[in-house]
C-alpha positions in Angstrom: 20.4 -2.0 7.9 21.4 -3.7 4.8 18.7 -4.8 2.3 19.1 -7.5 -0.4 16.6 -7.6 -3.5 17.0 -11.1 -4.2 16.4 -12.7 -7.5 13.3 -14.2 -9.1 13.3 -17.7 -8.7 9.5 -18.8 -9.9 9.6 -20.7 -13.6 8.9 -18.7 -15.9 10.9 -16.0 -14.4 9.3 -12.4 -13.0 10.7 -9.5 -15.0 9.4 -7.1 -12.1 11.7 -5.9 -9.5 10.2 -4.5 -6.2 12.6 -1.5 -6.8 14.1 0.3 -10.0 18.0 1.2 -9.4 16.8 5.1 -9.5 14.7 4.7 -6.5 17.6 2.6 -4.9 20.0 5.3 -5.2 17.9 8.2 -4.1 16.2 6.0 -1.0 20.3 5.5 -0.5 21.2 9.1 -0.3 18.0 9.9 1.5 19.1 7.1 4.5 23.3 7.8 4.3 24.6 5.7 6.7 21.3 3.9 7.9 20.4 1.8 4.5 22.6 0.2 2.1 21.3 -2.5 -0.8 22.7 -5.4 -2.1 20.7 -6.7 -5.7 21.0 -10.3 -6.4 22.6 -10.9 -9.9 19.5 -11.4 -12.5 19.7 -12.0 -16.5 15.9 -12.0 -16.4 15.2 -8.4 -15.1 12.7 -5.7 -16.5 15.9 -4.2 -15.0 19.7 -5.3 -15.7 22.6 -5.8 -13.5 24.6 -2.8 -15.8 21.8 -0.6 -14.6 21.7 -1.1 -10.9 25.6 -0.4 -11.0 25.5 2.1 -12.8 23.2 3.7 -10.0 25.8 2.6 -7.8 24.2 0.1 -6.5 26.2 -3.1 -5.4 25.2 -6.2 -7.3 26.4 -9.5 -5.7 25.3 -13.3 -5.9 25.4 -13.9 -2.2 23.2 -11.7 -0.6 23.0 -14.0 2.9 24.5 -11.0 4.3 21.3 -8.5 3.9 19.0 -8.9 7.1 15.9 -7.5 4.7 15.4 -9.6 1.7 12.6 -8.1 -1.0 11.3 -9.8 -4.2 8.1 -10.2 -6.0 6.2 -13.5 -6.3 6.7 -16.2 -3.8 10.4 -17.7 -3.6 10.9 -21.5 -3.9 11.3 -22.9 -0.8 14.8 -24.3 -1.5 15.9 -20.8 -1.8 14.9 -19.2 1.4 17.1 -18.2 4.0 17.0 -19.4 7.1 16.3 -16.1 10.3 15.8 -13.4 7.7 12.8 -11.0 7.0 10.8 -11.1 3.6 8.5 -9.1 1.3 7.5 -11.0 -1.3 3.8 -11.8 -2.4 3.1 -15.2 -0.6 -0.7 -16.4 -2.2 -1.1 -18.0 1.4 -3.4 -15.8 3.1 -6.8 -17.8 1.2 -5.2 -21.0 2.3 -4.4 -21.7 -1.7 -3.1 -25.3 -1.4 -0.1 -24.7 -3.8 1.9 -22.7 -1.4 1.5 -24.9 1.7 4.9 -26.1 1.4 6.0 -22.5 1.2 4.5 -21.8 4.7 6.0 -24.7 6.7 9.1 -24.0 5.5 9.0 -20.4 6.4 7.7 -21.5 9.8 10.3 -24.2 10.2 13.4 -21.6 9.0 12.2 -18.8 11.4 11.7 -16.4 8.9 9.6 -13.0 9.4 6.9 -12.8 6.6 5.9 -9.3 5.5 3.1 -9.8 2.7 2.8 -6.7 0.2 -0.9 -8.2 -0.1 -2.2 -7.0 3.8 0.3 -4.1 4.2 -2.4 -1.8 5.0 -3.1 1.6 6.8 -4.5 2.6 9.4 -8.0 2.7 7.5 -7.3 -0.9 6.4 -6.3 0.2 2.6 -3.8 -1.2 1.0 -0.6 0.4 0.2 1.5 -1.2 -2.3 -0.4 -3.2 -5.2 0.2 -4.0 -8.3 -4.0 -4.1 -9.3 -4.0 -1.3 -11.6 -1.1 -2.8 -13.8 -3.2 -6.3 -14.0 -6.3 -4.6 -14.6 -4.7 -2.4 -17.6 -2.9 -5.1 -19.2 -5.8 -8.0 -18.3 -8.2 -5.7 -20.0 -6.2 -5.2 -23.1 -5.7 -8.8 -23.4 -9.6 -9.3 -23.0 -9.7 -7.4 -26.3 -6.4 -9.3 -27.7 -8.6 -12.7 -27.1 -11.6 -11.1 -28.6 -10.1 -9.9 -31.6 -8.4 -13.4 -32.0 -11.7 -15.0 -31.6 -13.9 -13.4 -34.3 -11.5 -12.5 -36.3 -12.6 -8.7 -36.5 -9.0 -7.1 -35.8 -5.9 -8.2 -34.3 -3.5 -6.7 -31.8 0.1 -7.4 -30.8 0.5 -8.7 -27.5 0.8 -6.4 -24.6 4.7 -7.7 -24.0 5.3 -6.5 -27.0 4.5 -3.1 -26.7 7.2 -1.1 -25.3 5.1 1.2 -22.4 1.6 2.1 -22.1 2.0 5.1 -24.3 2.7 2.4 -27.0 -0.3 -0.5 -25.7 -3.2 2.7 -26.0 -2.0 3.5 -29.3 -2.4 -0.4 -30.3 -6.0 -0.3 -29.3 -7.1 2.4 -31.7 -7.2 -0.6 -34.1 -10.1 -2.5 -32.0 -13.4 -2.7 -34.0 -16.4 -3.5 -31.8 -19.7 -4.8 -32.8 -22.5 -3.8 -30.0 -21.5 -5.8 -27.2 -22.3 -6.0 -23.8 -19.6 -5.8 -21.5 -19.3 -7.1 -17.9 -17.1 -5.5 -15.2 -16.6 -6.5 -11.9 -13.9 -4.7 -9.3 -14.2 -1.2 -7.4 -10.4 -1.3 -6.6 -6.8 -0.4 -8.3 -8.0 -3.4 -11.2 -11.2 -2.2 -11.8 -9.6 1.4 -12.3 -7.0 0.0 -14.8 -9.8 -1.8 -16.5 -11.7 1.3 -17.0 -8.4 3.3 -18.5 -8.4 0.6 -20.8 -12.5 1.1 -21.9 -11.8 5.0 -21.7 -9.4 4.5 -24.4 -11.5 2.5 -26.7 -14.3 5.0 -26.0 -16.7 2.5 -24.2 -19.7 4.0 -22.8 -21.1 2.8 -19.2 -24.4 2.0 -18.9 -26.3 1.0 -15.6 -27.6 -2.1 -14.8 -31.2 -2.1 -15.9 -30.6 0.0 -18.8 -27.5 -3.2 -19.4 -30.2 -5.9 -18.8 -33.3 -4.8 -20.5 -31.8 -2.3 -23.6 -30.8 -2.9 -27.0 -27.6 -0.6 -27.8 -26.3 -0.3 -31.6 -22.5 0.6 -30.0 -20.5 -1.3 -27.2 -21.4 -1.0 -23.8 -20.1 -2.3 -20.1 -21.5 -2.0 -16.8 -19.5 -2.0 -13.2 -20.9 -4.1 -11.2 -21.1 -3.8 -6.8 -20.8 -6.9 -5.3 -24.7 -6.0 -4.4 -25.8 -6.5 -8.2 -25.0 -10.2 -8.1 -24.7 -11.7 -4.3 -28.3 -11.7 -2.6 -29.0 -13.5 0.9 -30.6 -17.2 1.0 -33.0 -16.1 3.4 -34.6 -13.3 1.3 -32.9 -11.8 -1.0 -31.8 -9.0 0.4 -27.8 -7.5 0.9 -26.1 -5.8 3.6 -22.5 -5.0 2.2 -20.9 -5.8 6.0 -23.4 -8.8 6.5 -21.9 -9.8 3.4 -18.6 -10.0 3.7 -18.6 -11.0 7.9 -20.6 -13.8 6.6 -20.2 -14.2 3.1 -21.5 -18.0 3.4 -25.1 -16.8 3.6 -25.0 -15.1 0.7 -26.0 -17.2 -3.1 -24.9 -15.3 -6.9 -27.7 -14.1 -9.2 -25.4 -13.3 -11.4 -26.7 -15.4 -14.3 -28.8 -12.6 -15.8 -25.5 -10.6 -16.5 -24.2 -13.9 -18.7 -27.1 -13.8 -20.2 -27.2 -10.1 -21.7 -23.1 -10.1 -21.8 -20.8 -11.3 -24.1 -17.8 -10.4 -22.8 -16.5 -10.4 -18.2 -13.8 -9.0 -17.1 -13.3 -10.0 -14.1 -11.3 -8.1 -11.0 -12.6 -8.2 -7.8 -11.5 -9.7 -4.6 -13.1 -12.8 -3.9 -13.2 -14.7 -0.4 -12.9 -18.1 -0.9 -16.5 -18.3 1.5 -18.5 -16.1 -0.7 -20.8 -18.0 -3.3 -19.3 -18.5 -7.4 -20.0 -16.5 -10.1 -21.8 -19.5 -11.4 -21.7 -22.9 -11.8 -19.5 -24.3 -14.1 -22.9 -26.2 -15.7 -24.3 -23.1 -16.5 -22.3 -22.6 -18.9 -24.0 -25.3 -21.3 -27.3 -23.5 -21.6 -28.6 -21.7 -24.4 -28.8 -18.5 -22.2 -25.4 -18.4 -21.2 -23.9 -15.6 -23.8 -20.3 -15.0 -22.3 -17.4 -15.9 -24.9 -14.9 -14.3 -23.2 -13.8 -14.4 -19.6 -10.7 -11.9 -18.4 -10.1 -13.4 -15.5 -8.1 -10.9 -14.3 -7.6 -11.7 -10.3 -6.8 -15.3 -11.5 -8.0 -17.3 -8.7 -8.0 -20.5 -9.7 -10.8 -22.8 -8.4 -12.3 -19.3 -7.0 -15.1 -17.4 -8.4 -14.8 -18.2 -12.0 -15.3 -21.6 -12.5 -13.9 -21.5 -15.9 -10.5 -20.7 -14.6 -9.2 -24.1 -14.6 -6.2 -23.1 -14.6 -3.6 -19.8 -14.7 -2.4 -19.1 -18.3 1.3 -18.1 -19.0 2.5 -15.1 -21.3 3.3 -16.8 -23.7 0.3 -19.1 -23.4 -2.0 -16.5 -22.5 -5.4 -18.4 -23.4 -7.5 -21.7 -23.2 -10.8 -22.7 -23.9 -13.6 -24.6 -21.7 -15.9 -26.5 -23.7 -19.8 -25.6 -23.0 -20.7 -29.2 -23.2 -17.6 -31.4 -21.2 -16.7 -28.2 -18.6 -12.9 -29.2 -19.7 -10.2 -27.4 -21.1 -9.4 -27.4 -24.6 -6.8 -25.3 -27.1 -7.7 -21.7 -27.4 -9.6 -20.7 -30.4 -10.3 -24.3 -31.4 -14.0 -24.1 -31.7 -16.5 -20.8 -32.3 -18.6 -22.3 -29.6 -16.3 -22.5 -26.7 -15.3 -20.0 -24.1 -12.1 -18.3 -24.4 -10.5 -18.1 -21.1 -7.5 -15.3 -20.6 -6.0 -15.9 -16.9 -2.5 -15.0 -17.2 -1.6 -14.6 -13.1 1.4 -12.1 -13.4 -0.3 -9.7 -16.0 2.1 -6.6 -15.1 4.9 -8.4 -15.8 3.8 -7.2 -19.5 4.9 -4.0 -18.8 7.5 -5.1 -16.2 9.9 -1.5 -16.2 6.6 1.0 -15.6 4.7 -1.8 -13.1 8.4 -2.1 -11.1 8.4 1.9 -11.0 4.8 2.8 -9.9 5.2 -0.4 -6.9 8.5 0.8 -5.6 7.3 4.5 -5.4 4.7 2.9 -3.2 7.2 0.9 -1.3 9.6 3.7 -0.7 6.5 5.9 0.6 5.2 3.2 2.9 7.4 0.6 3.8 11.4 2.2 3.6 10.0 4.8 6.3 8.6 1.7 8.4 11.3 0.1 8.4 13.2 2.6 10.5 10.6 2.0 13.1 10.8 0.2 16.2 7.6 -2.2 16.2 5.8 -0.1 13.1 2.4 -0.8 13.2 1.9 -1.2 9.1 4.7 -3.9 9.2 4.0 -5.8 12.2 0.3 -6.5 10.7 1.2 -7.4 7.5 3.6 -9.5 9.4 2.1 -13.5 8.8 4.8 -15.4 10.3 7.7 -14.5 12.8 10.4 -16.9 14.6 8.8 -20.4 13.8 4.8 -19.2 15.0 2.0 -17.6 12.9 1.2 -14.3 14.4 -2.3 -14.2 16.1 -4.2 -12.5 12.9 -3.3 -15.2 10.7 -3.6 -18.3 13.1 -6.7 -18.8 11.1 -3.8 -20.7 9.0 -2.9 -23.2 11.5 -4.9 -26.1 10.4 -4.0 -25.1 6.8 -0.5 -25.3 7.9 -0.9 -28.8 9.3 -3.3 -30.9 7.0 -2.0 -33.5 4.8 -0.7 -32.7 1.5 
């Protein structure tokens, strides 16, 4: 089997690579004569061509010859090759209108799409994920925009730091009034989130003590989707209820924006499942939040003031309280400061690339060699022309109008 990694083609360019040329050459040696790899030539990788050749890894510009074909973020539909299998991350599983396009023309080219996002085990956990990279670096940038805002420290940006080693030491120069810090996320974000608020030494509180007590040192509380979702019918939650049927389920989560000045945002939200709040909420008196880390970056999802993604090197924007629109970042002490970069590991692109493609090589290389693998064929979304029966759910998505 040969097995192209092709290049990035999204604007701006991903730095990531779903393998490093180390764990090319040893999954190599480990499949002689089963697996060979072909890397598309790339002057935007975490990774350079020199380096994958140097791991003797053949580095081509036509890789139409590879029957596997791996990348990172979605690839632009003039680029995709007609028969062949993909990994990439496709955003088309919530029906996100963007990547409509994408889909047809993976239908119409025959082409097998494996989605990193629903590779799953038996137990229906993920495997490969880049979460705790985006909650790390979305974290640290939640600070970056808070320092920025008040004007109480100031941080270099998290591209700028050369590994994680180098981003903690950065943070020992955050200086934190008492503020009340909102968390939401049990998964791979929500544990990269909380290395980042280990490191600053930020205790956790629970969520009466967050609500009703006065603290004279920062604070955050985790929140369960059960803190701020109750049923319309009485107010109750059943966590399975909840998310068979997240439609009968309204947030209460206005209390938190009240008593918090800061959310960081990072759990999975189904596009069913009620808002945070309203984006009119966010004009009344009560309504404390400054800062929004809107670290799973769906926009239109459950932060209303994600209006749109930010960019690296645009990382934040402001909503105005009054209008509910977008204005420059840092333009007014009254405004909310939005951060919503949507490739936040790309940050740290070389130690992201390393900790995915040890999950890839554990997971996926070994699936691969199956015939019919059970972890591939239901992360499988489309193969030759038809969606496969768990995600005909996107038919009519497929079809509607643009």
């Amino acid at each position: 089997m040969k097995i192209g990694i092709i290049r990035e083609g999204k604007n701006p360019p991903d730095k990531r690579v779903p393998f490093t040329p180390e764990q090319l050459k040893t999954i190599q040696q480990d499949y002689q004569g089963e697996l060979t790899f072909q890397v598309q030539s790339s002057p935007f990788r975490a990774y350079t061509d020199q380096e994958f050749l140097d791991a003797g890894i053949d580095v081509v510009e036509d890789i139409s010859g590879c029957e596997v074909l791996f990348g990172v973020k979605e690839v632009p539909v003039d680029q995709l090759v007609e028969g062949k299998t993909y990994f990439f991350f496709s955003h088309t599983i919530k029906k996100q209108p963007y990547n409509r396009k994408l889909l047809r023309t993976i239908l119409d080219k025959r082409i097998r799409l494996i989605d990193y996002e629903v590779l799953k085990d038996d137990e229906g956990r993920r495997v490969v994920a880049f979460g705790r990279w985006a909650g790390i670096i979305g974290t640290y940038n939640a600070f970056w925009t808070y320092g920025k805002k008040t004007a109480l420290f100031e941080l270099r940006r998290a591209n700028e730091c050369q590994n994680l080693q180098e981003l903690h030491r950065e943070l020992a120069k955050v200086q934190l009034p008492p503020i009340k810090i909102v968390l939401t996320g049990s998964g791979r974000v929500g544990d990269g989130a909380i290395e980042v608020l280990n490191s600053l030494k930020i205790r956790e509180v629970s969520v009466p003590d967050f609500l009703h007590l006065y603290f004279d040192e920062p604070v955050y509380v985790k929140l369960r989707s059960a803190d701020y979702n109750r049923r319309k019918s009485d107010g109750g939650f059943d966590k399975q209820e909840f998310y068979t049927f997240p439609e009968r389920y309204e947030s209460h989560f206005q209390k938190f924006a009240e008593a918090g000045e800061m959310l960081i945002s990072g759990a999975f939200w189904n596009p069913d499942a009620p808002r945070l709040f309203a984006l009119r909420d966010i004009s009344g008196e009560d309504f404390q939040l400054s800062v929004i880390a809107d670290v799973s970056c769906d926009v239109g999802g459950a932060i209303p003031t994600t209006i749109s993604s930010s960019t690296i090197t645009d990382p934040v924007y402001d909503v105005d309280r009054q209008s509910g629109e977008k204005i420059p970042a840092f333009g007014s002490q009254t405004s909310i400061s939005v951060m919503a970069i949507d490739n936040l590991p790309c940050e740290l692109p070389r130690e992201a690339s390393r900790e995915f493609g040890i999950q890839l090589t554990k997971w996926v290389i070994p699936a691969l060699m199956e015939e019919n693998s059970r972890i591939l064929e239901r992360a499988t979304i489309a193969r030759d022309g038809d969606l496969t029966i768990e995600f005909m759910y996107l038919a009519d998505f497929v079809n509607q109008d643009e």
